[in-house]
C-alpha positions as CSV (number, residue, x, y, z in Angstrom):
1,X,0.0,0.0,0.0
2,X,1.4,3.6,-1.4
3,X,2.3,5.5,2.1
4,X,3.3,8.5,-0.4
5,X,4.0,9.3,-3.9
6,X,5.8,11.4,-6.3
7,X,6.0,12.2,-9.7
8,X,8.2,14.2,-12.1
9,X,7.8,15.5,-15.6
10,X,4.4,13.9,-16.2
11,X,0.9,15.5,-17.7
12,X,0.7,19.0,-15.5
13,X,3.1,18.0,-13.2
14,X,6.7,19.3,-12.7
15,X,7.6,17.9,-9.6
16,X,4.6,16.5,-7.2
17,X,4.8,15.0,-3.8
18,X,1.7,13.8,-2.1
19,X,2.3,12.2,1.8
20,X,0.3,10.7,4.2
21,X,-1.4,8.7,2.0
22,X,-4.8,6.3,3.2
23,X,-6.6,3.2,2.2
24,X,-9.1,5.1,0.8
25,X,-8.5,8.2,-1.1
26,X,-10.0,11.4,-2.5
27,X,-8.9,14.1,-4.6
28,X,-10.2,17.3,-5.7
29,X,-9.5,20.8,-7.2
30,X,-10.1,22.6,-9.8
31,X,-10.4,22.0,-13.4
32,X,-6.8,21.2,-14.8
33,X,-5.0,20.6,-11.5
34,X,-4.4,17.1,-12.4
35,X,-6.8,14.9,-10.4
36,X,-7.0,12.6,-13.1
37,X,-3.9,12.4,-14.2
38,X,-2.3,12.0,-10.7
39,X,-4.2,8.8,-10.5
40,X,-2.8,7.6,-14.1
41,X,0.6,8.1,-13.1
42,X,-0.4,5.9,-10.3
43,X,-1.4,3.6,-12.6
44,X,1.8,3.3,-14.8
45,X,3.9,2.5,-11.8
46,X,1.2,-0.5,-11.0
47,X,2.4,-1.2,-14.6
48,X,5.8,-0.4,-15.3
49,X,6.1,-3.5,-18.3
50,X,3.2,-2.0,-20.0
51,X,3.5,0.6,-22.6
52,X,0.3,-0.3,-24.1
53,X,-1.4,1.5,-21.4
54,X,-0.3,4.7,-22.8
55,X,-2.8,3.9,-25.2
56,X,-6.1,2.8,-23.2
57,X,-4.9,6.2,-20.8
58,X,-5.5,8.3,-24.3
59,X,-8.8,6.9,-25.1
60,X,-10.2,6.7,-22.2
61,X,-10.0,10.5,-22.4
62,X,-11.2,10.6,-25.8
63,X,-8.2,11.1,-27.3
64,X,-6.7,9.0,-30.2
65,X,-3.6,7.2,-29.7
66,X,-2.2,7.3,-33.0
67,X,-0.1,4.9,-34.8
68,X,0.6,6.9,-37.6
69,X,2.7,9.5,-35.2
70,X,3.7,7.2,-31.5
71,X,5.9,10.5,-30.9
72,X,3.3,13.1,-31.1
73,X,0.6,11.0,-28.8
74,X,3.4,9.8,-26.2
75,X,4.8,12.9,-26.0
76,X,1.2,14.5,-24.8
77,X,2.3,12.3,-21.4
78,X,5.3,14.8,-20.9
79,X,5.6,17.6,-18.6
80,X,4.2,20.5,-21.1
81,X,5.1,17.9,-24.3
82,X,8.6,18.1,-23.0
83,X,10.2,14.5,-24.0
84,X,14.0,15.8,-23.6
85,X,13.0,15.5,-19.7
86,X,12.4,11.9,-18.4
87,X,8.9,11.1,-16.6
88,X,10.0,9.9,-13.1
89,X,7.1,8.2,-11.1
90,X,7.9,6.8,-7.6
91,X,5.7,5.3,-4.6
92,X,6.8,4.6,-1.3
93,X,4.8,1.7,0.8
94,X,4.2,1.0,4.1
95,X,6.6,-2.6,4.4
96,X,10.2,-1.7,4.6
97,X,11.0,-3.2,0.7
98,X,12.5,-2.1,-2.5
99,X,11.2,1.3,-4.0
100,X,11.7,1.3,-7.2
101,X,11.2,4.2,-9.7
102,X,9.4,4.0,-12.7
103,X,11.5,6.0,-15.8
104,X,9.9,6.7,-19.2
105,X,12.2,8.5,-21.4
106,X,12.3,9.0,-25.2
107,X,15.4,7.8,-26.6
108,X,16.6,9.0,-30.4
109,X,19.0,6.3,-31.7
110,X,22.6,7.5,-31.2
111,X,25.4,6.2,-30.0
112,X,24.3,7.2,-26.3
113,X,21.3,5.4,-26.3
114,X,23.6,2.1,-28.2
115,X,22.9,0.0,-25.2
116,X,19.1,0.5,-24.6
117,X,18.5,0.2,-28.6
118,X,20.9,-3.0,-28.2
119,X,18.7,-4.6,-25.9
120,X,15.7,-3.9,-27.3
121,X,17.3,-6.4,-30.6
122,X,17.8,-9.0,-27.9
123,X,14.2,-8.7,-27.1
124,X,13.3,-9.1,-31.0
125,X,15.3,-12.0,-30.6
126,X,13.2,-13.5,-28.5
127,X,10.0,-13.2,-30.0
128,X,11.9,-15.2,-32.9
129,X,13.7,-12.8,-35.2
130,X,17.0,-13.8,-36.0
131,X,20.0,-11.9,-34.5
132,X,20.9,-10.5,-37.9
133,X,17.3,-8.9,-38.7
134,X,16.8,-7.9,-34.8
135,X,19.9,-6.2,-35.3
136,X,19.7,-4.5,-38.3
137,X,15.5,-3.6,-37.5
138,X,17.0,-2.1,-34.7
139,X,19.4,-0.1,-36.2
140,X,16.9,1.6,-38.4
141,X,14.1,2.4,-35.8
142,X,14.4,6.3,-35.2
143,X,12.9,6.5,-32.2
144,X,11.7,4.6,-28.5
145,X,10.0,5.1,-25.2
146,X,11.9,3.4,-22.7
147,X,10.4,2.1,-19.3
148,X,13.2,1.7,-17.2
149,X,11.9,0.2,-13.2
150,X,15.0,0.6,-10.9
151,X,16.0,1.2,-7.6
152,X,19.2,2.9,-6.1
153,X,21.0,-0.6,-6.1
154,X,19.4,-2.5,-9.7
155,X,17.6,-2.2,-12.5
156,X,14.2,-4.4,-12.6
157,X,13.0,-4.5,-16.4
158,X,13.1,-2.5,-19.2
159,X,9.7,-2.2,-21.8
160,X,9.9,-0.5,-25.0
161,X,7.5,1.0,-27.2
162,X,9.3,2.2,-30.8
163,X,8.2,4.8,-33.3
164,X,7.5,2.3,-36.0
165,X,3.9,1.1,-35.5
166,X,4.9,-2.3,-37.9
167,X,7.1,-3.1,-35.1
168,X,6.6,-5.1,-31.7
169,X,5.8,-3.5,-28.2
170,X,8.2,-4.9,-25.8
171,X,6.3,-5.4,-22.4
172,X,5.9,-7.9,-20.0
173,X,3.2,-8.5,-17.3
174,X,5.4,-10.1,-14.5
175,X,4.4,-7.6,-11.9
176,X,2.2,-9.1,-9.0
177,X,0.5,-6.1,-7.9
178,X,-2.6,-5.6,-9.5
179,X,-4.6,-2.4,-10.6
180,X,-7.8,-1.2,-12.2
181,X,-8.8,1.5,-13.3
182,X,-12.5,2.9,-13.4
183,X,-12.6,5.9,-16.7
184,X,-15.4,8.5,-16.1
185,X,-16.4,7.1,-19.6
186,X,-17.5,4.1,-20.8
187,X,-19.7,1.2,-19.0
188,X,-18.6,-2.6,-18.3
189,X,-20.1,-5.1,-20.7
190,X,-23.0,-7.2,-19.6
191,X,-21.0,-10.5,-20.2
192,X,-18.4,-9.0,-18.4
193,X,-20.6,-8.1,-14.9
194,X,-22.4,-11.5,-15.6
195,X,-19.0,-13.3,-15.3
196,X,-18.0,-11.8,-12.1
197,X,-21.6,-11.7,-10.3
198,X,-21.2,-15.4,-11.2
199,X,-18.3,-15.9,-9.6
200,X,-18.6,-14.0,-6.6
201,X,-22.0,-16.3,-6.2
202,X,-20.3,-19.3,-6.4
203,X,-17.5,-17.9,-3.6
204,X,-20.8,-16.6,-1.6
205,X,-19.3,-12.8,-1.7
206,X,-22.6,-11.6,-4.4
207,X,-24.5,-10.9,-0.7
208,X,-22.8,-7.7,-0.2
209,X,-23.3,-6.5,-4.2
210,X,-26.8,-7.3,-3.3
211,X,-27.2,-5.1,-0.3
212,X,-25.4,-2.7,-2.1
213,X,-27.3,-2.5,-5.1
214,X,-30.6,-2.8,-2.8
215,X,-29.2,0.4,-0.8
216,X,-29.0,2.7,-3.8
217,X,-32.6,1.1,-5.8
218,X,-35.2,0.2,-2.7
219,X,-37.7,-1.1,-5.0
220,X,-35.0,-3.9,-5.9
221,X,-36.0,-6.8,-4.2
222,X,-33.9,-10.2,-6.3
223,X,-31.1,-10.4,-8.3
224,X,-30.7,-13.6,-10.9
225,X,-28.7,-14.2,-13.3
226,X,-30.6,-15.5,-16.2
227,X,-30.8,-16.5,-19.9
228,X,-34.1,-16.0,-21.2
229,X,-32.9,-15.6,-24.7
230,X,-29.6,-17.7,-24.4
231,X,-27.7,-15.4,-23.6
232,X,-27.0,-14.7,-19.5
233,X,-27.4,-11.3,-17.9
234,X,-27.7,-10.3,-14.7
235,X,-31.5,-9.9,-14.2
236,X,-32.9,-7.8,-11.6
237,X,-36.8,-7.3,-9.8
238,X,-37.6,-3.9,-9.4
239,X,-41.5,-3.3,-8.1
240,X,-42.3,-6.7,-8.8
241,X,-41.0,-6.6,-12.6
242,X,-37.9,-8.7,-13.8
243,X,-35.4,-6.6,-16.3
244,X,-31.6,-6.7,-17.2
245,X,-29.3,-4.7,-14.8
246,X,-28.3,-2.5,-17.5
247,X,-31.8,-0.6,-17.6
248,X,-31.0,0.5,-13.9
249,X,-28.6,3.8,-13.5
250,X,-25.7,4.5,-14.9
251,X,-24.3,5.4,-11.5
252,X,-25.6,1.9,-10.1
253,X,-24.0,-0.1,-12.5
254,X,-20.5,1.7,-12.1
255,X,-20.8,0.9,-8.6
256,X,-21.4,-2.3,-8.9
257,X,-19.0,-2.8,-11.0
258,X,-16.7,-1.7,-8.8
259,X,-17.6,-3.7,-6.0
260,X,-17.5,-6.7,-8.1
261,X,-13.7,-6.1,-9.3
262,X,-12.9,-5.0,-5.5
263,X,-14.5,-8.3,-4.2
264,X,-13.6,-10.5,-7.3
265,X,-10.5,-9.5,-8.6
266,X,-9.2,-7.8,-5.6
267,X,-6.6,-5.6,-7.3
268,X,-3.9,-3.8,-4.9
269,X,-5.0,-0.8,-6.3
270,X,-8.1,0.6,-7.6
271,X,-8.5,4.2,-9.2
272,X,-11.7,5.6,-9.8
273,X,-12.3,8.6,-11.9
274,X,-15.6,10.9,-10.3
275,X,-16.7,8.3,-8.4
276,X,-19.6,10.8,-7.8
277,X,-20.8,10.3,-11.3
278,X,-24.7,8.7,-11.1
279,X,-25.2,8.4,-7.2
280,X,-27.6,10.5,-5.6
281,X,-26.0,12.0,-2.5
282,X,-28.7,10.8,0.2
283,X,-26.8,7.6,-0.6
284,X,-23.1,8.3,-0.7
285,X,-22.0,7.8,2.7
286,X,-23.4,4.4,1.8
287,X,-21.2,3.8,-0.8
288,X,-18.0,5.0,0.9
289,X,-19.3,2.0,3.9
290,X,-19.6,-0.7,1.0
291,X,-16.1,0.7,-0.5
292,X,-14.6,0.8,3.1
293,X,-15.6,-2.4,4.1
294,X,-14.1,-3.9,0.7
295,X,-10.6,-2.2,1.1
296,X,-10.4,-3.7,4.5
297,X,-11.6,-6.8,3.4
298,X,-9.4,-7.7,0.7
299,X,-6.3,-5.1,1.1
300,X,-7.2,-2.8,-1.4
301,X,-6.1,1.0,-2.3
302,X,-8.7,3.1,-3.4
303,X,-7.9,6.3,-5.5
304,X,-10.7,8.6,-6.5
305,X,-11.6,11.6,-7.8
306,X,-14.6,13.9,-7.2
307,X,-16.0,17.2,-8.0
308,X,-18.6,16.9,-5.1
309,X,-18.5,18.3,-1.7
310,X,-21.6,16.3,-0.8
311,X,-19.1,12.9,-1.7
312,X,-16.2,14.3,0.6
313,X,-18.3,15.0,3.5
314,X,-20.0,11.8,2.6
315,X,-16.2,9.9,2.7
316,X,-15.2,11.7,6.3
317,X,-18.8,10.6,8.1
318,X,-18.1,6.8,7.0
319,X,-14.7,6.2,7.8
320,X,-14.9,9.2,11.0
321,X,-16.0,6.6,13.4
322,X,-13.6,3.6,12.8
323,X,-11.3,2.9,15.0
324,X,-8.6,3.5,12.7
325,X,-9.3,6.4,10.5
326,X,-7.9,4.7,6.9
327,X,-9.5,7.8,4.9
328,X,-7.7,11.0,3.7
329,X,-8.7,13.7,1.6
330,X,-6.1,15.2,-1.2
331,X,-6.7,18.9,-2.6
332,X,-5.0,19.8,-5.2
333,X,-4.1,23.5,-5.7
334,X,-1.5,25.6,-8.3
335,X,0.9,27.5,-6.7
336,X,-0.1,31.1,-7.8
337,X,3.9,32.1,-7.6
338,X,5.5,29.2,-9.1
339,X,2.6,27.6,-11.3
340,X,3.2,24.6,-9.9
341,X,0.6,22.4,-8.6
342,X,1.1,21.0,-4.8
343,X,-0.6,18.7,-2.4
344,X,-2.4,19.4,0.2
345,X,-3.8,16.6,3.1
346,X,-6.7,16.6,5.1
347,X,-7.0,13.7,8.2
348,X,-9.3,13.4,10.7
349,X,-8.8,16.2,12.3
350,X,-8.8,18.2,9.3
351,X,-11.4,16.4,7.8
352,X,-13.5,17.8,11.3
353,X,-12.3,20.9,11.2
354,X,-13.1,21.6,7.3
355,X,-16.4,19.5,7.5
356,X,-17.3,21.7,11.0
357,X,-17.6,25.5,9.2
358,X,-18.3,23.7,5.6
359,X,-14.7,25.1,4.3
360,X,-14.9,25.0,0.6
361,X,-11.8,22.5,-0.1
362,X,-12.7,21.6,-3.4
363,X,-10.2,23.9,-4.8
């Protein structure tokens, strides 16, 4: 579990430390003060051997990532497009271990770079090329974006994405941590949710998506899953009438969504992008209780991002009364002298102090 976290050179970010971090996190501020893209540099280092997710970070944003021009579109992850300066993301944990730091730097092919371009024809090699064509396709590539995952002591791995889209990402997915990450856009497919419900009723954990999804629709009274037309979907009774889960709410799919990958999958890490989006705020210290109790339950990180002030005061009454306060709230804010942005934590005590005189703290 991240205890803090910095990060160099990446999106809006020059040089950002953020400390004193929770199980359960929310950040806020306002527009273009990097919520979003504090949580995908989070991401990355979940995923150091995976370049690919430069890609699914693009569209999930609605932007292309495009093949004909890697440079341009990898370069939009650089500290204002910046590529000479190399993205340095770190975390720090709780359990005295290793730290290491992810590196993603854009490498031209010169005689300074010979070793990383070298290596990446080893890697060729191993996919099956022969050590004549690796070398020589290696030779010719202009351009790479080199993930580099080392400590003070070693180097971990290497990945490598190159300019030329008719040759191979280099990744690997070796890393036992696991992540997810929850876009503002786009919905889980049916067969997807109808997999995991499945699952979780087979390992008896579908009682708490349930209750969940009976908190935030009263009039639900039974979830099935069922294939009327051959095909199964999670059906659910609402005021006596059976229909799929996806004609409820947006927001009450998301959520259950996300309770299913915290209480399925149980990822280390989960990042959640407006998790405010679709739940009506007579219910939202509800969620945060479901969310809690999963974290605790299965030892995972929560990371999210809101807009609402009725969602952070929501967070601070859930998690205000357990015995050991796992929640903290992150505000982001640009420094008006240097136009840099900075972290600022609330705890308990803040939390109680903010919540008391309803401080605005949203940015």
């Amino acid at each position: 579990m991240y205890k803090t976290f910095r990060v160099k050179n990446f999106r809006c970010f020059k040089d950002l430390q953020i400390n004193d971090l929770g199980r359960v996190n929310l950040i806020a501020g306002l527009n273009n003060t990097g919520k979003t893209a504090l949580m995908e540099a989070m991401y990355l280092h979940t995923r150091p051997f995976s370049p690919g997710e430069l890609s699914n970070l693009q569209q999930v944003r609605g932007i292309d990532f495009s093949d004909d021009d890697r440079m341009r579109s990898w370069r939009q992850f650089f500290y204002r497009m910046d590529s000479d300066k190399t993205i340095e993301i770190e975390g720090h944990h709780l359990l005295p271990k290793a730290h290491p730091t992810l590196c993603i730097e854009e490498l031209a092919n010169t005689k300074e770079n010979e070793a990383e371009f070298q290596l990446y024809a080893k890697n060729l090699q191993s996919l099956g090329m022969s050590q004549v064509d690796a070398a020589r396709t290696a030779s010719e590539l202009e351009e790479i974006l080199h993930f580099l995952e080392s400590d003070e002591a070693t180097s971990h791995g290497s990945a490598f994405l190159p300019s030329n889209p008719k040759l191979p990402v280099i990744g690997f997915k070796d890393r036992k941590e696991q992540s997810q990450f929850f876009p503002v856009r786009g919905a889980p497919s049916s067969e997807d949710l109808t997999d995991k419900y499945s699952m979780l009723k087979v390992e008896g954990q579908h009682i708490a998506i349930d209750n969940a999804l009976k908190r935030l629709e009263p009039s639900l009274t039974g979830i099935e899953v069922l294939s009327p037309d051959g095909r199964r979907r999670i059906w659910v009774e609402v005021d006596g009438v059976l229909m799929p889960l996806h004609l409820l709410g947006e927001g009450s799919i998301r959520f259950a969504s996300i309770l299913m990958v915290m209480r399925g999958d149980k990822p280390a890490y989960l990042f959640i992008d407006e998790i405010e989006n679709g739940i009506h705020y007579s219910v939202q210290q509800d969620v945060w209780n479901d969310i809690g109790e999963a974290a605790r339950e299965h030892d995972v990180q929560v990371f999210a991002t809101t807009h609402s002030w009725e969602m952070i005061e929501a967070a601070h009454e859930a998690f205000k009364d357990d015995d050991a306060y796992e929640f903290r709230f992150h505000r982001l804010e640009r420094n008006l002298q240097t136009g840099n942005i900075e972290a600022v934590t609330y705890n308990e005590f803040g939390m109680d102090a903010v919540t008391s005189v309803s401080y605005e703290v949203r940015g």
